[in-house]
N, C-alpha and C positions, 0 to 999 in steps of 0.2 A: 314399557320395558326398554325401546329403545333409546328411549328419550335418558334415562337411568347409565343405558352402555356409553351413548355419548359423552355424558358427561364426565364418567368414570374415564373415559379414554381419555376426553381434555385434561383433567386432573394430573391425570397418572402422566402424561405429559409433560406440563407443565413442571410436575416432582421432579420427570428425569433431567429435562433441563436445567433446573436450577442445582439439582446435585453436580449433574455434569462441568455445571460450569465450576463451579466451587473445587472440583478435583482438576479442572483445566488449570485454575489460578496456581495452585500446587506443582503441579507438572511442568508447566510452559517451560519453567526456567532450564529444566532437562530436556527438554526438546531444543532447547537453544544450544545450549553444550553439546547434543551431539551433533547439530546442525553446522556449529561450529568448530567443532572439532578440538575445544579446550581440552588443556592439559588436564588428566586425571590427579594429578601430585597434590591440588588444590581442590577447594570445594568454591565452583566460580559463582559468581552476584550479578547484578543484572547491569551494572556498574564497569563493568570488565565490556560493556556493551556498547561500541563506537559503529551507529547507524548513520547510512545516508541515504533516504529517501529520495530517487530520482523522477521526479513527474514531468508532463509537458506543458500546465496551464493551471493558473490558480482556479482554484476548485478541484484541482482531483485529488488534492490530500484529502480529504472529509471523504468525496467522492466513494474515492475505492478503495482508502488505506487507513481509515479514521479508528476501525478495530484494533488494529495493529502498531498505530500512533499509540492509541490512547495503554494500553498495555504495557509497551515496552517501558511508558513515561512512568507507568506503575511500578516498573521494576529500577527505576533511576536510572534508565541508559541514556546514553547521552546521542539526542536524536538531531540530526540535521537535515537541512530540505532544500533541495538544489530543483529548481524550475526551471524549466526553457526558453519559458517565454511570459511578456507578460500579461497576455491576454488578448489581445489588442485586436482582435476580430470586428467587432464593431465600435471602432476607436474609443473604447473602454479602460484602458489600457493602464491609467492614473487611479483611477478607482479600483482595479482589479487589484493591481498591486496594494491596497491600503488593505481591502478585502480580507486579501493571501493571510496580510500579517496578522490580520484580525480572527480568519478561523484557527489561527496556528497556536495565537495564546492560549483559545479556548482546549487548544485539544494536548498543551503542554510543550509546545516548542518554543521558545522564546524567540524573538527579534532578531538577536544576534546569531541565531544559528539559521536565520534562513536568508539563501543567495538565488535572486529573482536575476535572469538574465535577458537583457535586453540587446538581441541580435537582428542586423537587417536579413541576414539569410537563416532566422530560424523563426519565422511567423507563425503567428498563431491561427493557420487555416489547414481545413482538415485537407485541400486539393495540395499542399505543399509540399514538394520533395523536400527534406534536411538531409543535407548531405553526412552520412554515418562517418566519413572521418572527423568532418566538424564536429558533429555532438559526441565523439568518442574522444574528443578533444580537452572540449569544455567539462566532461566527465572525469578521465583519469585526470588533468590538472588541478579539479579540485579533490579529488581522492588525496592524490600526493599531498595535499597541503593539510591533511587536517587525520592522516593514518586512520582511517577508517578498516573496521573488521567484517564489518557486515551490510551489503547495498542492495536497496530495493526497489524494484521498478515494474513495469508492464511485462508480462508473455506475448511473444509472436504474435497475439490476436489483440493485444492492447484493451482490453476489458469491451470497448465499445465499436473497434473498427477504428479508429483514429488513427492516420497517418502518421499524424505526431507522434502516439504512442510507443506504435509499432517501429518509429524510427529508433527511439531509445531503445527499445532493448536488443534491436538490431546491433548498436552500438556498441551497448554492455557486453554483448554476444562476442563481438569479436576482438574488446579489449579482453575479455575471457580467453579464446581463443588465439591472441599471437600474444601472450606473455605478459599481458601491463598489471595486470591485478596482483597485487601480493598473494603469498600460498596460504597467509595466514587471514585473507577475506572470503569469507562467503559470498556470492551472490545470490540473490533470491527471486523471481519473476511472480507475480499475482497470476494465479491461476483465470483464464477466464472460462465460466460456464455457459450454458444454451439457455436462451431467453426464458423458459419455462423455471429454470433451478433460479435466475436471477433474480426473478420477481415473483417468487415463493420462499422469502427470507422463514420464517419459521417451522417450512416443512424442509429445507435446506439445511437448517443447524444441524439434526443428527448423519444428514447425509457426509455433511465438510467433518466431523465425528469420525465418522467409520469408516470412510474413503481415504487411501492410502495418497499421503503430501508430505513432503520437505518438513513445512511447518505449516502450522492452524494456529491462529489466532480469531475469537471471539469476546463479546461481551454481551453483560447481561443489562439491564434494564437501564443501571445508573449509565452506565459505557453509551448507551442507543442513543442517552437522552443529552449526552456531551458532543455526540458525534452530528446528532441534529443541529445543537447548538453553533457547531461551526459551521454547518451548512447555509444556516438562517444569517451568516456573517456574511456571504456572497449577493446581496440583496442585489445586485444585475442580472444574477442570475437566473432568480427565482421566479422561474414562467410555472404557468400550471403542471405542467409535467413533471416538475420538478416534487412537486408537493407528493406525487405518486411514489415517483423512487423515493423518496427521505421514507413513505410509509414501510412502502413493498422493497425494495433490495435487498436482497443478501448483502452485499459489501457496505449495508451500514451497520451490519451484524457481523458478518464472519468474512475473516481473508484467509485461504487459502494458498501456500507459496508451494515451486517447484523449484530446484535447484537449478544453475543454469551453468553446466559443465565447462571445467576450465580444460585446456589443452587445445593440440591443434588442431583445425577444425577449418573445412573450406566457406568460405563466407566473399560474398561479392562486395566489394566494396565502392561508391559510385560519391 
């Protein structure tokens, strides 16, 4: 008999997820609108959608945001990807960058929209201060150049601990905070969770569901299997542990965003 409850539970599971996601794909785009704060006068498209992906290292587009890539690319927004650095921890640095552009196509970004930066004081080591005027530098200058309405990046915890991470949004934080961001951009920061919800990606789906965020982006099977695909594009990368997260993470399945409040706000700057 309980062999019978199991499987009836996995079933019934597996039903609501896939309903779920079918009414996400419907939805999103209202959750964009109010996240954005579109005008009501129109009925807005996914096209009215000028993203810029803020990361610190080729790999973390797939990494932490390949749900939310691969999604918005569904809705035709027009997605950009501004990197920090270009890898170059174990003077990898020439390959990482071919890497970048390679899980990029895979996940719908084209060539042209992505701007890999190569800075002597923005390294890519996790012991490195980046000075937050500098990367709040190289941030709002390429905002101004390309009018973006909606920019994404790490939360205070940086998904993994990473210096680097947590430098960007430190950043974003206080170009937010002393006035650079236009009124009519979003900002959005990646939720980070506790080791246990990370690498319990399918018992996680209903949680990132019913837990109050900004926005939730997810996909379903086809989505997993695109977000691997640029994964498997970083072949420097791919140590055994690797193969783990691609199975078990959430953020190869779901990204969770929280809003990152504009106005003024004391923030140390160094």
């Amino acid at each position: 008999m309980s062999v019978y409850l199991a499987i009836f539970i996995i079933l019934f599971y597996l039903v609501w997820m896939k309903c779920s996601y079918y009414r996400h794909r419907r939805t999103l785009l209202k959750s964009l609108e109010h996240v954005m704060n579109f005008s009501s006068s129109r009925e807005a498209s996914g096209s009215d959608i000028r993203a810029l992906l803020v990361t610190a290292h080729p790999d973390d587009e797939c990494m932490f945001f390949a749900p939310t890539i691969i999604r918005l690319v569904e809705l035709n927004a027009s997605i950009h990807l501004l990197c920090l650095s270009e890898g170059n921890y174990y003077n990898q640095g020439t390959q990482r960058k071919q890497e970048l552009l390679n899980s990029c196509a895979v996940l719908g970004i084209p060539g042209s929209r992505v701007t890999i930066v190569d800075h002597k004081k923005l390294p890519d080591d996790p012991k490195a201060e980046w000075r937050i005027s500098l990367v709040s530098s190289v941030i709002v200058k390429h905002m101004r150049a390309h009018s973006f309405n909606m920019v994404l990046t790490f939360d205070g915890r940086g998904v993994s601990g990473h210096a680097n991470h947590i430098a960007i949004h430190k950043a974003v934080s206080h170009l937010a905070s002393t006035g650079q961001v236009p009124n009519d951009c979003c900002l959005l920061s990646l939720v980070t969770v506790g080791l246990l919800r990370k690498y319990f990606s399918f018992l996680e789906l209903p949680l990132s569901c019913l837990l109050p965020s900004s926005l939730c982006c997810f996909v379903g099977s086809q989505g997993y299997r695109q977000a691997k695909n640029a994964m498997f594009c970083h072949r420097t990368q791919l140590l055994w542990f690797r193969y783990l997260y691609i199975a078990f993470s959430r953020y190869m399945f779901v990204n969770t965003f929280q809003m990152i409040p504009q106005g003024p706000k004391n923030l140390k700057i160094y």
